[in-house]
Backbone as CSV, one residue per row, in Angstrom:
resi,resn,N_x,N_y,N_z,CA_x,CA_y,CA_z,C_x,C_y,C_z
1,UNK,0.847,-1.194,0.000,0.000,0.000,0.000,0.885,1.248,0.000
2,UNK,0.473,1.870,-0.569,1.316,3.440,-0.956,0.866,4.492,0.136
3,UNK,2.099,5.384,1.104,1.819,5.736,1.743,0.981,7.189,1.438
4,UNK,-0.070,7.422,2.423,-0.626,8.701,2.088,0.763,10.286,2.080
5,UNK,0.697,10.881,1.237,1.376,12.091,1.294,1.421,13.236,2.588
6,UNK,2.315,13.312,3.147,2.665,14.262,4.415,2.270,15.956,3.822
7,UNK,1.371,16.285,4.359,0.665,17.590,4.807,2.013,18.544,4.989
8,UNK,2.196,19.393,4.070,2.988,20.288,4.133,2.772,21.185,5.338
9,UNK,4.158,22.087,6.027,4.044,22.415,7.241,4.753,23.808,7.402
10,UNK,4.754,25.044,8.071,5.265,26.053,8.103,6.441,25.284,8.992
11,UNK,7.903,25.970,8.781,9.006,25.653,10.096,9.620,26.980,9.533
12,UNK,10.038,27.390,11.491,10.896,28.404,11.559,12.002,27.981,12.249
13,UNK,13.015,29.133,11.656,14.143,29.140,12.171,14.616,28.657,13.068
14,UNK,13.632,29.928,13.900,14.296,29.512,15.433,14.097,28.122,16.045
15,UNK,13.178,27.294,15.405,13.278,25.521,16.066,13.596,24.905,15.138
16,UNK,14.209,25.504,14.385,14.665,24.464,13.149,16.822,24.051,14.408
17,UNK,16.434,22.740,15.259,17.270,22.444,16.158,17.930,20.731,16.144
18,UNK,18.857,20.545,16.229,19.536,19.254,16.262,18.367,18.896,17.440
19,UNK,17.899,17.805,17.413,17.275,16.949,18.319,15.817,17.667,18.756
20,UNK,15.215,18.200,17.471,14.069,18.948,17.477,13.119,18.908,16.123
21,UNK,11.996,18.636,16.410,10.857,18.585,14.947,9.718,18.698,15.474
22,UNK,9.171,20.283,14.014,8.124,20.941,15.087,7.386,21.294,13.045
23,UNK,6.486,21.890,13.219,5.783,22.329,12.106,4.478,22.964,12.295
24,UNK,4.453,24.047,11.573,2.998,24.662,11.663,2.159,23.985,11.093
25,UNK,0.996,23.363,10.844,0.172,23.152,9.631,-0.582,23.831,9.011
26,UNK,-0.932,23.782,7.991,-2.251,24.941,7.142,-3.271,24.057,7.200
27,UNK,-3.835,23.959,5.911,-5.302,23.252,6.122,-5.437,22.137,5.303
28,UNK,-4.124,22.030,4.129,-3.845,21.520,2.922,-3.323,20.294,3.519
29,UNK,-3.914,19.372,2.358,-2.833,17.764,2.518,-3.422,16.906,3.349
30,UNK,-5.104,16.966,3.779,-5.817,16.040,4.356,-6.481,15.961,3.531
31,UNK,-7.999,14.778,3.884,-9.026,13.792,3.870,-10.531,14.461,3.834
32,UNK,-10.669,15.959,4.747,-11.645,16.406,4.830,-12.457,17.369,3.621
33,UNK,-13.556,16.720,3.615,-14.321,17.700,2.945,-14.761,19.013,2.960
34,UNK,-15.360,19.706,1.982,-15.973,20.986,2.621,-16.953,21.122,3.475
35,UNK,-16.611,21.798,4.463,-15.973,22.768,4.297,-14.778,23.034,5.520
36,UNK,-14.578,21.603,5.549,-13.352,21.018,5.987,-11.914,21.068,5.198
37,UNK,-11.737,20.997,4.003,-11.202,20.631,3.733,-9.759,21.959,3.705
38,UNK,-8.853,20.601,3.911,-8.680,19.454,4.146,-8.185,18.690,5.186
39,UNK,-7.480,19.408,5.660,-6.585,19.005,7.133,-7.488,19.392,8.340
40,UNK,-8.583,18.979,8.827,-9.002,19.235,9.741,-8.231,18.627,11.010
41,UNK,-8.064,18.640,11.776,-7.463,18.032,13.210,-8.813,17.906,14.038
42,UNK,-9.803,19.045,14.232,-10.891,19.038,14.795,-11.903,17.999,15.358
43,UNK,-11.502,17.492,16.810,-12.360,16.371,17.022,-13.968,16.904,17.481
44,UNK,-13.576,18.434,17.506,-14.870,18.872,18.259,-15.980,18.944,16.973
45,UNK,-15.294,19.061,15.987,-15.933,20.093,14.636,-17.235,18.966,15.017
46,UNK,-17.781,19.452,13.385,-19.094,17.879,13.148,-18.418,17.833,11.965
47,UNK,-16.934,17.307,11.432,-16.553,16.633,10.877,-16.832,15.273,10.572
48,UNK,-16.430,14.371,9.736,-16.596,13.270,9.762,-15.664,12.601,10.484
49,UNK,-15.832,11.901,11.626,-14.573,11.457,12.760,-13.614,10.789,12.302
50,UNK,-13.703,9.506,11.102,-12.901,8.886,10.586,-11.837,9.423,9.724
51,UNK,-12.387,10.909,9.330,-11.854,11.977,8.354,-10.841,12.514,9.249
52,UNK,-11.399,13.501,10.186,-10.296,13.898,11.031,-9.266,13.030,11.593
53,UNK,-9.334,11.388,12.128,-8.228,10.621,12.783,-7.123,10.307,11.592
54,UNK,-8.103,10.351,10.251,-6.871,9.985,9.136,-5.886,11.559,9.061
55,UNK,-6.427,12.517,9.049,-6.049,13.870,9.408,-4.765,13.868,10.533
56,UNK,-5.361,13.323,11.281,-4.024,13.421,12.304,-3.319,12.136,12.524
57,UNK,-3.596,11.186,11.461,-2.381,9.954,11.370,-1.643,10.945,10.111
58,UNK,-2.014,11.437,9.849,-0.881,12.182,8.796,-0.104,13.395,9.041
59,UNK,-0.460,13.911,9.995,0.325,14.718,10.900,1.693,13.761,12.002
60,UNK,0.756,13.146,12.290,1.904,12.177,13.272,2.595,11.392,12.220
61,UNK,2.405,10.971,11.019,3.329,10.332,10.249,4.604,11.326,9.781
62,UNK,4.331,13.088,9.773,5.197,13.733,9.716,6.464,13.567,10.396
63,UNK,6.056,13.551,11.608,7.499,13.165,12.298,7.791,11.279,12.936
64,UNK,7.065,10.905,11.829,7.606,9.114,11.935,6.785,9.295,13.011
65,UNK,6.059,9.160,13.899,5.054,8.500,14.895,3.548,7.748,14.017
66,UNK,3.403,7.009,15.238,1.529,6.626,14.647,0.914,7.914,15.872
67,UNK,-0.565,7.567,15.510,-0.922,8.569,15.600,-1.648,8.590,17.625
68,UNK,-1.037,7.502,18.189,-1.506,7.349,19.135,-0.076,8.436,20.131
69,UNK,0.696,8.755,19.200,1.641,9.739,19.642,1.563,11.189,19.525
70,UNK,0.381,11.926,19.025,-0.057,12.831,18.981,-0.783,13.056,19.844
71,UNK,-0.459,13.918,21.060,-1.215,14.421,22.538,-1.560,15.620,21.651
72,UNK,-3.303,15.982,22.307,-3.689,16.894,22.442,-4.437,17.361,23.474
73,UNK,-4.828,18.163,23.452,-6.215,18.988,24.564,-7.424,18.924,24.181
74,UNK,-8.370,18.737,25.438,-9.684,19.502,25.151,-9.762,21.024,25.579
75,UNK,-9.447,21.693,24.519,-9.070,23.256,24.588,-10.073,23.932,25.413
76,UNK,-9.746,24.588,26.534,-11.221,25.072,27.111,-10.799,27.015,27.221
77,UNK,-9.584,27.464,26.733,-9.036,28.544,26.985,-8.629,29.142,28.508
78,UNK,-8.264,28.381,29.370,-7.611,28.324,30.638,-5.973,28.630,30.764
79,UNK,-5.496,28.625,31.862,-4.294,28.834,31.996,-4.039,27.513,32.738
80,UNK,-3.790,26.016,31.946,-3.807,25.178,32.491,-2.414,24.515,31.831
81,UNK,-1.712,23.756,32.168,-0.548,23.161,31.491,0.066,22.074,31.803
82,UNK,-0.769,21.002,30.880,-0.112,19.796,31.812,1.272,18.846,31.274
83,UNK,1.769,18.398,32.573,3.215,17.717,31.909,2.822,16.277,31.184
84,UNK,3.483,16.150,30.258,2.680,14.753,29.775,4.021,13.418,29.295
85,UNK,4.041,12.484,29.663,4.989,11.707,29.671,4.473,10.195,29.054
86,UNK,3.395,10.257,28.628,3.305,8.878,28.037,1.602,9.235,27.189
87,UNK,1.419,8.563,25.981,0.218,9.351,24.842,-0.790,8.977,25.824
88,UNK,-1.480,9.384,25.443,-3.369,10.242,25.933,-4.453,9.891,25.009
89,UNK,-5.250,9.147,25.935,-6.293,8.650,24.940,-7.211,9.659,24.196
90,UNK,-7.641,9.586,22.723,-8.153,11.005,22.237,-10.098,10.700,23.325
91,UNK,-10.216,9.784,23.754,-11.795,9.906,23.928,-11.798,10.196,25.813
92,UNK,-10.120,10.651,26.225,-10.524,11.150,27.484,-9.250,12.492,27.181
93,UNK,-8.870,13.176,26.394,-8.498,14.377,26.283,-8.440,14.955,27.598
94,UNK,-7.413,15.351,28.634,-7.451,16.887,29.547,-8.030,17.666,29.336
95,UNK,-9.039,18.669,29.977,-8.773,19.685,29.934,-7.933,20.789,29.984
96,UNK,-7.520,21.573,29.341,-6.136,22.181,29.358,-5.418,22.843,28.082
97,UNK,-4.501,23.892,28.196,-4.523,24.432,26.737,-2.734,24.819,26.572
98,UNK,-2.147,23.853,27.312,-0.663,23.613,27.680,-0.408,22.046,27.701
99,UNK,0.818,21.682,26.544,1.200,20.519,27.150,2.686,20.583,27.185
100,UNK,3.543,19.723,27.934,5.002,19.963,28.060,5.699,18.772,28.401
101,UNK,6.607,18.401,28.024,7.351,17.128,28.245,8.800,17.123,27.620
102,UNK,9.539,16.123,28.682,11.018,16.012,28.121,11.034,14.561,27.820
103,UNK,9.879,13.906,27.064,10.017,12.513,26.962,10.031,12.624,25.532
104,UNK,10.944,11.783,24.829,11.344,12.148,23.351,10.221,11.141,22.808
105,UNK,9.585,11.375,21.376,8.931,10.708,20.570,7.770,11.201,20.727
106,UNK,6.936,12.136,21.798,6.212,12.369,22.057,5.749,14.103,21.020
107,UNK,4.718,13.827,20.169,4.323,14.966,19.131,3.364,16.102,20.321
108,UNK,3.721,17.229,20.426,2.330,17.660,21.489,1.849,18.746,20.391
109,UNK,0.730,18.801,20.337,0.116,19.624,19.404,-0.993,20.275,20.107
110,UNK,-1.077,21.879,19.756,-1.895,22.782,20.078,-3.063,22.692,18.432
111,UNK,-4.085,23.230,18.695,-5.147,23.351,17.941,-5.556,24.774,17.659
112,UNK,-6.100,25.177,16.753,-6.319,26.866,16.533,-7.230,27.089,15.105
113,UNK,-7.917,28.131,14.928,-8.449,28.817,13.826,-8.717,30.115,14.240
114,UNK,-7.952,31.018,14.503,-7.318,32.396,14.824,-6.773,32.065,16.105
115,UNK,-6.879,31.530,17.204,-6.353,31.662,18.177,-4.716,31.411,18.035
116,UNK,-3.743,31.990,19.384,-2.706,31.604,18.478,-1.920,30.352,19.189
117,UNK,-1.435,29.551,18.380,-0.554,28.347,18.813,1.065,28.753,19.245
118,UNK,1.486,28.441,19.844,2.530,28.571,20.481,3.112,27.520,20.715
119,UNK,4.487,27.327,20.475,5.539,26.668,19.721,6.998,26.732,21.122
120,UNK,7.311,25.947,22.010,8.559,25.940,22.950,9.615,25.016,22.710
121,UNK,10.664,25.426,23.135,11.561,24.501,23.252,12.922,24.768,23.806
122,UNK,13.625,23.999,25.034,14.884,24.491,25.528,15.650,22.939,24.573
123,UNK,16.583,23.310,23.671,17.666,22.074,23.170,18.445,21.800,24.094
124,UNK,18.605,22.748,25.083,19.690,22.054,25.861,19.257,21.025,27.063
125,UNK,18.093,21.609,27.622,17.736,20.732,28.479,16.331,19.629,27.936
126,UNK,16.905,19.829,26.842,15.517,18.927,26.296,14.223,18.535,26.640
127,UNK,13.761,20.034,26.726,11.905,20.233,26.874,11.318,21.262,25.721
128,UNK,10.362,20.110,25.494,8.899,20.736,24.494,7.705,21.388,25.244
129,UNK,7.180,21.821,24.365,5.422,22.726,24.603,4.951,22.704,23.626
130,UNK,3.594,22.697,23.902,3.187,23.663,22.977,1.847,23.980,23.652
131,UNK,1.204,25.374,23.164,0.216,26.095,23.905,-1.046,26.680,22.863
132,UNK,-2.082,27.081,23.945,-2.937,27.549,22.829,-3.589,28.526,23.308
133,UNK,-3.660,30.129,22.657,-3.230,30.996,23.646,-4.354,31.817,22.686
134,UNK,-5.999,32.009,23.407,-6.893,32.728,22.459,-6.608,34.261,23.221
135,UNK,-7.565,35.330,23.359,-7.211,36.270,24.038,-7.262,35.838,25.612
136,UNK,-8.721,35.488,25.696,-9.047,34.699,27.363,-7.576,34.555,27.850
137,UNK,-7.222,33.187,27.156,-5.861,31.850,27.858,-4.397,32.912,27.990
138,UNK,-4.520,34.462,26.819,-2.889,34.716,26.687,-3.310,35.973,28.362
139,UNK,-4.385,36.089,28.337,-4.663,37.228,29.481,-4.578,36.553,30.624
140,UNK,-5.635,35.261,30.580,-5.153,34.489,32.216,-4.404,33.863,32.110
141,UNK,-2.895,33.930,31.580,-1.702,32.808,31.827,-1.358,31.862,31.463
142,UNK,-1.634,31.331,30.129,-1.448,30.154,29.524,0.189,30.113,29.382
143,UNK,0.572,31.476,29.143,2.052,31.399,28.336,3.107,30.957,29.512
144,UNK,2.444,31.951,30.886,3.342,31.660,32.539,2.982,30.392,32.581
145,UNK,1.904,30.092,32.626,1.426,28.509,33.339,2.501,27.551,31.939
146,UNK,2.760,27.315,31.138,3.491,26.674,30.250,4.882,26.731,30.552
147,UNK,5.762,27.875,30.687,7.040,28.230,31.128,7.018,27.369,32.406
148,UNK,6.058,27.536,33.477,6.570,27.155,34.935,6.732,25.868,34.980
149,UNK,5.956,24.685,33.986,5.523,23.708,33.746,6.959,23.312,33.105
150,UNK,7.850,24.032,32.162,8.621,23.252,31.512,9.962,23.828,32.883
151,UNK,9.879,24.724,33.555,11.041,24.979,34.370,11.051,23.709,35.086
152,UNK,9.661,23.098,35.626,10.066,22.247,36.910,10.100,20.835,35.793
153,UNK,10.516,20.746,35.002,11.010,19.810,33.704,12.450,19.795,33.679
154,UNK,13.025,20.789,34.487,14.483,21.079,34.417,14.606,22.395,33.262
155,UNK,13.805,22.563,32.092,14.435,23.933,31.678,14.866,24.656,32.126
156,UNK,15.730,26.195,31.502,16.368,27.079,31.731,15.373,28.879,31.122
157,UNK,15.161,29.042,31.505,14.674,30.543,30.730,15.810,31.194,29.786
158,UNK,17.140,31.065,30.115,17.954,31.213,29.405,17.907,30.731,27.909
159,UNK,17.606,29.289,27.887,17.442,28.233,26.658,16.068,28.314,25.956
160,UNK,14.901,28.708,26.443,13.747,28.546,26.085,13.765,29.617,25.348
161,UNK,13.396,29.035,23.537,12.913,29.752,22.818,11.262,29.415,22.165
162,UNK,10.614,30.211,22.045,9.181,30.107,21.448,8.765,30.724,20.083
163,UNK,7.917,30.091,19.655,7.868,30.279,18.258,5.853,31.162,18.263
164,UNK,5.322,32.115,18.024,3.879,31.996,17.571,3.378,31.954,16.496
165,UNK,2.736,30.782,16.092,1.994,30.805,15.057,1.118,31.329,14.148
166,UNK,0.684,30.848,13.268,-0.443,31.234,11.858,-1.708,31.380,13.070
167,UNK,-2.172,32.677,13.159,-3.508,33.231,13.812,-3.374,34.342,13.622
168,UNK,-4.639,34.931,14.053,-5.682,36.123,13.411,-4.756,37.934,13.698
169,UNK,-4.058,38.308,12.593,-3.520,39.585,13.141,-4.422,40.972,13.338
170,UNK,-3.915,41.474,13.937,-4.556,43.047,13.945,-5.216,43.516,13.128
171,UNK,-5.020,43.338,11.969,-5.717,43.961,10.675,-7.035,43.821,10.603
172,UNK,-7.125,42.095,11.034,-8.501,40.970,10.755,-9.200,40.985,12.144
173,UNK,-8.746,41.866,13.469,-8.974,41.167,14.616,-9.872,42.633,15.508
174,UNK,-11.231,43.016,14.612,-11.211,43.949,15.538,-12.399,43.247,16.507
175,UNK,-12.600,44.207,17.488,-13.408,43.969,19.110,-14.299,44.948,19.454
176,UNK,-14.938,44.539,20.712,-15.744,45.546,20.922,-14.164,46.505,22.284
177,UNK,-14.838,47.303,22.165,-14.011,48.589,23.216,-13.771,48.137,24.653
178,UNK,-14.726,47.208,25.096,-14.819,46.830,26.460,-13.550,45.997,26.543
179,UNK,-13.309,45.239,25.635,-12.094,44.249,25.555,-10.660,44.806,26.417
180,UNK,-10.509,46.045,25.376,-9.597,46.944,26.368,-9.823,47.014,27.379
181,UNK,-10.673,47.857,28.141,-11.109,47.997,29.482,-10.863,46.727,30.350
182,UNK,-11.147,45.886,30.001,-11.262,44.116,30.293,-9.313,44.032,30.319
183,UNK,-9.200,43.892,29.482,-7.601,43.840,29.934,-6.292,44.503,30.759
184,UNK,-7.065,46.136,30.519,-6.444,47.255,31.083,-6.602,46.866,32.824
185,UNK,-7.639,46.369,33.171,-7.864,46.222,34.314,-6.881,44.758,34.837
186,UNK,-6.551,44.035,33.843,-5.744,42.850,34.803,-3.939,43.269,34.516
187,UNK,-3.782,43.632,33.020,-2.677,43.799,32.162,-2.294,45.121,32.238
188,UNK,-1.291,45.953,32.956,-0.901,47.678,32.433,-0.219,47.715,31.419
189,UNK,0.454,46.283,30.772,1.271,46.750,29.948,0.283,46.761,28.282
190,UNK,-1.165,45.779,28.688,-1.530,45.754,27.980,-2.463,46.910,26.304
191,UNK,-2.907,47.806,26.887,-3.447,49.053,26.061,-2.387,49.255,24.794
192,UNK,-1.241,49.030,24.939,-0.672,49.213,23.421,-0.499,48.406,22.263
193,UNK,-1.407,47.081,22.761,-1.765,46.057,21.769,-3.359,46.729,21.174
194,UNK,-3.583,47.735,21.767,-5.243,47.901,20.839,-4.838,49.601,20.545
195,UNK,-5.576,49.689,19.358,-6.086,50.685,18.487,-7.326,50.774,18.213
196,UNK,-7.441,52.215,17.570,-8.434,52.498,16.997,-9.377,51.359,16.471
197,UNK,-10.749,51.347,16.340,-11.289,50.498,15.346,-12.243,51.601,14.076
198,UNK,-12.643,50.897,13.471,-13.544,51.319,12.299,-14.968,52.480,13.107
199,UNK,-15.209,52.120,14.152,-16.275,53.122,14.961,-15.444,53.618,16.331
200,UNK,-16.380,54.234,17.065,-15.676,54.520,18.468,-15.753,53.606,19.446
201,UNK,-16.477,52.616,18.909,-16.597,51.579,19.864,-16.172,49.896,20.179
202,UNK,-15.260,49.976,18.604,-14.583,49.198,18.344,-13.027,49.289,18.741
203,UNK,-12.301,48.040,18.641,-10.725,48.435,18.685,-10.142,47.215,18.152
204,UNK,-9.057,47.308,17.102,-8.107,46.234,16.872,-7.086,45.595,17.669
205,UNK,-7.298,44.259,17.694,-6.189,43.878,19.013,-5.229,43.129,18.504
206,UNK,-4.044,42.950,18.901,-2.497,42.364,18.477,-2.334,41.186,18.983
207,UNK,-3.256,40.242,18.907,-3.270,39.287,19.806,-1.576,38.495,19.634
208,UNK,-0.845,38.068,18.306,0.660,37.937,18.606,1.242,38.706,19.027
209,UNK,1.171,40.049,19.048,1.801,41.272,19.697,2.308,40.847,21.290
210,UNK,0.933,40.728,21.969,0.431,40.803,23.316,0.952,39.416,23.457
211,UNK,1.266,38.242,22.510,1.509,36.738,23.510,3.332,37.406,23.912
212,UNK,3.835,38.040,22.533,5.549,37.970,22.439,5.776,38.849,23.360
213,UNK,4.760,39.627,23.876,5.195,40.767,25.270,5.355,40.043,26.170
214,UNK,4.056,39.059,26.148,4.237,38.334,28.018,5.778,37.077,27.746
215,UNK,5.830,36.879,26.789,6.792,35.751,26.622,7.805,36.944,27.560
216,UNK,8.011,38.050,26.466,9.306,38.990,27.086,9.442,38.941,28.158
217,UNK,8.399,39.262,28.915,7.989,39.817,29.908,7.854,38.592,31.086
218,UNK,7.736,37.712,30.596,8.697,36.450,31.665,10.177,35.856,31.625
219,UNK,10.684,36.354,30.949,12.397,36.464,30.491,12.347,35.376,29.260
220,UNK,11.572,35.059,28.008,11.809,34.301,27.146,12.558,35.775,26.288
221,UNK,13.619,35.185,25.422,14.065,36.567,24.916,14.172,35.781,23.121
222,UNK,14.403,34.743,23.496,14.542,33.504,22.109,13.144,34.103,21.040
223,UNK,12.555,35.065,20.564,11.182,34.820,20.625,10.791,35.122,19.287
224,UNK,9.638,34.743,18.642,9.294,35.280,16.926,8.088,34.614,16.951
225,UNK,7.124,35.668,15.592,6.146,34.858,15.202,6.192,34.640,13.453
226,UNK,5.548,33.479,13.509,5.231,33.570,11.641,4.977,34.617,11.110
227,UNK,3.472,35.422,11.544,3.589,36.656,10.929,2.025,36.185,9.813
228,UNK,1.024,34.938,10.336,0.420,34.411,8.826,-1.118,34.591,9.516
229,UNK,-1.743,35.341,8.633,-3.208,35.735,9.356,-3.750,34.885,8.992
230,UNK,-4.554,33.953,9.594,-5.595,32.562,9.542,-6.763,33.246,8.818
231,UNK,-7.521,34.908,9.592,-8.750,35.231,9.173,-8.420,35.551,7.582
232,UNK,-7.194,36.326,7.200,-7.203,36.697,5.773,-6.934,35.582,4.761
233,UNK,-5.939,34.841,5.255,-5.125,33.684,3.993,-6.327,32.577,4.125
234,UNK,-7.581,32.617,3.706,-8.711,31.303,3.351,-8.086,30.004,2.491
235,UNK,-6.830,30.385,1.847,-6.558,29.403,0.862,-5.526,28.618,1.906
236,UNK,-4.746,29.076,2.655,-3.977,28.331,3.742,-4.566,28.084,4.694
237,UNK,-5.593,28.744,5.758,-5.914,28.058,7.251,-7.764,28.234,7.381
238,UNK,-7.650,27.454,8.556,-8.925,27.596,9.005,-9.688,28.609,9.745
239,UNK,-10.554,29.484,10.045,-10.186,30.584,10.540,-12.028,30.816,11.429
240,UNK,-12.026,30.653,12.472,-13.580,31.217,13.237,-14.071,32.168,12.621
241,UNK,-13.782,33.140,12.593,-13.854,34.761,12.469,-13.956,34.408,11.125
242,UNK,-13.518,34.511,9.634,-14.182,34.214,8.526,-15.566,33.227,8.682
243,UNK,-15.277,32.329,9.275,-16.149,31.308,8.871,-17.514,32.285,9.719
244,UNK,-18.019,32.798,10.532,-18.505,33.969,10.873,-19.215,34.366,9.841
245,UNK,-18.424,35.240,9.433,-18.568,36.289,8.723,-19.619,35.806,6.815
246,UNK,-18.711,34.623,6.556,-19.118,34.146,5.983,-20.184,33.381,5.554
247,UNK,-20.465,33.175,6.947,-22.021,32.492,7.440,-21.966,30.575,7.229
248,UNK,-20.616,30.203,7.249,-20.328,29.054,7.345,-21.020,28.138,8.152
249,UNK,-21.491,27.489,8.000,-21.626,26.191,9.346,-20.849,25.778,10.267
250,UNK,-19.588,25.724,9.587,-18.783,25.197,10.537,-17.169,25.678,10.550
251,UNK,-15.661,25.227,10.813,-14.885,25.525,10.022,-14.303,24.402,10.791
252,UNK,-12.891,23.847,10.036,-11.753,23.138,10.384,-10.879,23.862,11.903
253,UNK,-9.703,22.717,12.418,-8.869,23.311,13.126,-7.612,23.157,12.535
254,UNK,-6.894,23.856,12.832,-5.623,23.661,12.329,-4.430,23.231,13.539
255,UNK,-3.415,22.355,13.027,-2.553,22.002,14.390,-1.009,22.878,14.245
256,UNK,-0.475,22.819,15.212,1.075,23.152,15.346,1.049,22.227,16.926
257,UNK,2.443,22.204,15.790,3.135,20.487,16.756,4.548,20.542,16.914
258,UNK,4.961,19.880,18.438,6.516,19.907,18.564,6.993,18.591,18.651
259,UNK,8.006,17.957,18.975,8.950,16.986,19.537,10.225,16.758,20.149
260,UNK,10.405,16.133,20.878,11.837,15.786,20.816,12.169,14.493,20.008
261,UNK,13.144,14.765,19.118,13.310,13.732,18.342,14.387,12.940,19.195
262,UNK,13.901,11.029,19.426,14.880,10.183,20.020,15.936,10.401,20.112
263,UNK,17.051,10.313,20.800,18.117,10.125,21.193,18.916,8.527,20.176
């Protein structure tokens, strides 16, 4: 039997690492239909279930695993982060929107359609993450709760670099006004991630802006994002906020995934 074709993947620099394999995904190079198609990961969607597991045996075939090596979450947008050391059954999922481990072979993948995925890794002390960081999760602590999780892993803040992913930029991301107010009140540093919006009662928010501050702003200094708007690029990702707008039924998820590759 001829193997199915590996789902092309964004990789950056900064984890492009000896004893490291990580990849963004788009939406391209799966099983799913419309208005799925194609790479759904989405166990929540109303996909077709058999559609999505072939979806993510082809993600986990990316980095040589089956697919019972692909940990994920039941994303609830919390500041939750759990350490994970051996795969996770998909029909009892955590709650939680952090996973972290220094056990090699292990794929951990965050889920997203604007929210943004977040990408860790110390090479030296050999610990992964990955996170999923909507406005809610990057305001109550997903990014701290992930860091503290890989420190008592043995990381270094020194070594930990993070990557943020393909999600919804400023351009595509406006709000109502209260949002500010809402953040201003937990975040001071926060108000210079929002602008103006289209009325007086709107405002655009930086949601990668605001994750790479708090990264800063807990001493990650390693730090970058893709830079790839989910709501605008329809031909690359899956995106809430279009599918919205559009009056969709439904939309796909998209994954970003790390590893430590065996020893």
């Amino acid at each position: 039997m001829t193997a199915a074709p590996l789902p092309p993947r964004i990789l950056h620099p900064l984890l492009e690492l000896p004893g490291i394999q990580h990849g963004f995904f788009t939406r391209l190079g799966g099983v799913s239909l419309a208005p799925y198609g194609s790479l759904n990961i989405g166990l929540g969607s109303k996909d077709d279930q058999e559609a999505v597991r072939e979806n993510r045996r082809r993600v986990a075939a990316s980095f040589d695993r089956d697919d019972s090596h692909l940990l994920t979450c039941y994303q609830v947008h919390s500041a939750i982060a759990l350490t994970v050391n051996m795969p996770l059954a998909l029909d009892a999922r955590p709650e939680a929107d952090g996973l972290v481990t220094g056990k090699a072979g292990l794929v951990l993948g965050a889920l997203s359609a604007d929210c943004a995925p977040l990408l860790f890794a110390d090479p030296i002390n050999r610990v992964v993450a990955s996170a999923h960081a909507g406005w809610k999760g990057a305001l109550g602590g997903i990014i701290e709760a992930t860091l503290t999780a890989m420190l008592a892993q043995g990381s270094d803040l020194r070594h930990i670099r993070c990557v943020v992913g393909p999600c919804i930029q400023q351009a595509s991301y406006e709000v109502s006004a209260d949002y500010e107010a809402t953040f201003a009140d937990t975040d001071p540093d926060s108000p210079a991630f929002f602008i103006a919006g289209h009325s007086p009662d709107k405002r655009f928010f930086d949601l990668p802006g605001y994750c790479l501050m708090r990264l800063k702003r807990a001493g990650v200094t390693l730090i970058a994002s893709t830079g790839h708007d989910t709501c605008a690029q329809a031909d690359m990702f899956f995106s809430n906020r279009r599918a919205f707008k559009t009056g969709e039924s439904d939309y796909g998820r998209l994954i970003s995934a790390i590893m430590l590759r065996p020893e």
